[in-house]
Steps between C-alpha positions, in 0.01 A plus 500: 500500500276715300641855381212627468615613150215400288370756296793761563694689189841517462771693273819324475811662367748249297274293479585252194779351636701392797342569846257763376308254306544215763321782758198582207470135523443446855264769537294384215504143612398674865180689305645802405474700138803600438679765228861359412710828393850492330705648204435273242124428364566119342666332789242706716183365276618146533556512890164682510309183299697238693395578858174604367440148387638336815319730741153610314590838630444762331870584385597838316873556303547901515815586336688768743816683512517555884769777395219652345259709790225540250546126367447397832217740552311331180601163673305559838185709301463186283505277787252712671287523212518152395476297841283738661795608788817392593603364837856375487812615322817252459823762403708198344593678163891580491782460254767234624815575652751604220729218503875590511395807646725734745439451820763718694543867533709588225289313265199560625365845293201702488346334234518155604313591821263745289413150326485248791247773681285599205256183470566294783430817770357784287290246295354406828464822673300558195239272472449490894435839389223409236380275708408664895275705413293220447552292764488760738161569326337157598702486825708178433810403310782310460825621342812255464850559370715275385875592587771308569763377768697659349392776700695344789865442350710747421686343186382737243450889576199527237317169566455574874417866448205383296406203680508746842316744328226289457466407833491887630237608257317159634525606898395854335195415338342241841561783688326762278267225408413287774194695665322507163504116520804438277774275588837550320779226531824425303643090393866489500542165274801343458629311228216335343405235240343688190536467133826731512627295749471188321579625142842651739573101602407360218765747330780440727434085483538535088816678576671330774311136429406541922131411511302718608359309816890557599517855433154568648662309838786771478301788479268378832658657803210598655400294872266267283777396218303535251371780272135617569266536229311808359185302632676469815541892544114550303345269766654788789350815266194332498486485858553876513289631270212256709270647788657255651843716578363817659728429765770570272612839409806728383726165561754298281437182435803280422413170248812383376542170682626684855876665437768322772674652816345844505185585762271735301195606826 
């Protein structure tokens, strides 16, 4: 099928690593010029010259605090500026979940959820932000956030807050957005193979002497037994951010291998 992508611009948020730069990927290799955004320039640079050579897109590293409103603000007027327009935005920038953190009520304090909120829900609230105007502008858009599924467990009172959140400021913005031409949808991935992931395994092998094929088997208790990779959940974004998903609006899209037993309709 043809996305009808060609020719489109992109910003992606985290996009040097992990699913973020498996999504800048796909949408270059599907004709788009995309601008990768993320915290840290170097690793940003060589994501930016990587999928530039594989693609021959047009491919852009903008360093960007999304904690920062008028960081994010220089992100999108550089993107305008420098590709002409902008016509999708990817919200995958957010730190990971503390490990070892509290996850009940009595551990669970202001500051912890101050910190799970800040990028991963303010950080997209404000480039969607940046970004409408312009899209409403032209009359066509695409916006797609990356949560989580965590979003539907309730094992941790911070992590499902934020991955929630996410999905009410998504159903928010399709309906605000929607008769302007802009379609606003939110990908709940589940565990998934990226760098951190397999620098995790490879960890726990050296330590326990379990290979990591083993542990990897352990961790895989989705309906598919087996953990889905970033280009997995990147080939789904792409989708979204196509002409091709106008259909699709203000909805969660699960892509962590199906989760067992419960009926999400």
């Amino acid at each position: 099928m043809n996305l009808d992508l060609d020719g489109k611009r992109a910003i992606v948020t985290g996009g040097s690593r992990g699913i973020g730069l498996a999504v800048a990927r796909a949408l270059a290799a599907e004709g788009v010029d995309v601008v990768i955004a993320a915290r840290s320039a170097e690793p940003l640079e060589a994501a930016a010259r990587a999928v530039a050579g594989e693609t021959g897109r047009r491919v852009l590293a903008v360093p960007t605090d999304t904690g920062d409103d008028e960081q994010v603000r220089r992100l999108v007027e550089r993107t305008v500026a420098e590709l002409g327009g902008v016509d999708i935005l990817v919200n995958s920038a957010a730190t990971p979940w503390s490990a070892g953190a509290s996850t009940d009520l009595a551990g669970t304090d202001d500051d912890l959820v101050r910190r799970e909120v800040e990028i991963k829900v303010l950080g997209y609230l404000r480039t969607a932000r940046a970004v409408a105007p312009h899209l409403v502008a032209q009359g066509w858009g695409r916006i797609v956030n990356i949560s989580g599924l965590g979003a539907r467990q309730a094992n941790s009172i911070a992590q499902t807050i934020r991955n929630v959140s996410v999905s009410a400021l998504t159903k928010n913005l399709a309906d605000e957005l929607g008769p302007h031409g802009v379609n606003v949808t939110v990908v709940h991935p589940g565990l998934t193979r990226t760098e951190r992931l397999t620098q995790r395994l490879a960890t726990e092998s050296a330590k326990s002497g379990t290979p990591p094929a083993e542990l990897e088997r352990d961790l895989a208790r989705n309906s598919l037994r087996r953990i889905i990779d970033a280009e997995d959940v990147a080939a789904v974004v792409t989708f979204l951010a196509s002409p091709r998903s106008v259909a699709v609006t203000g909805d969660a899209i699960a892509a962590g291998g199906g989760v067992p037993g419960p009926i999400y309709y």
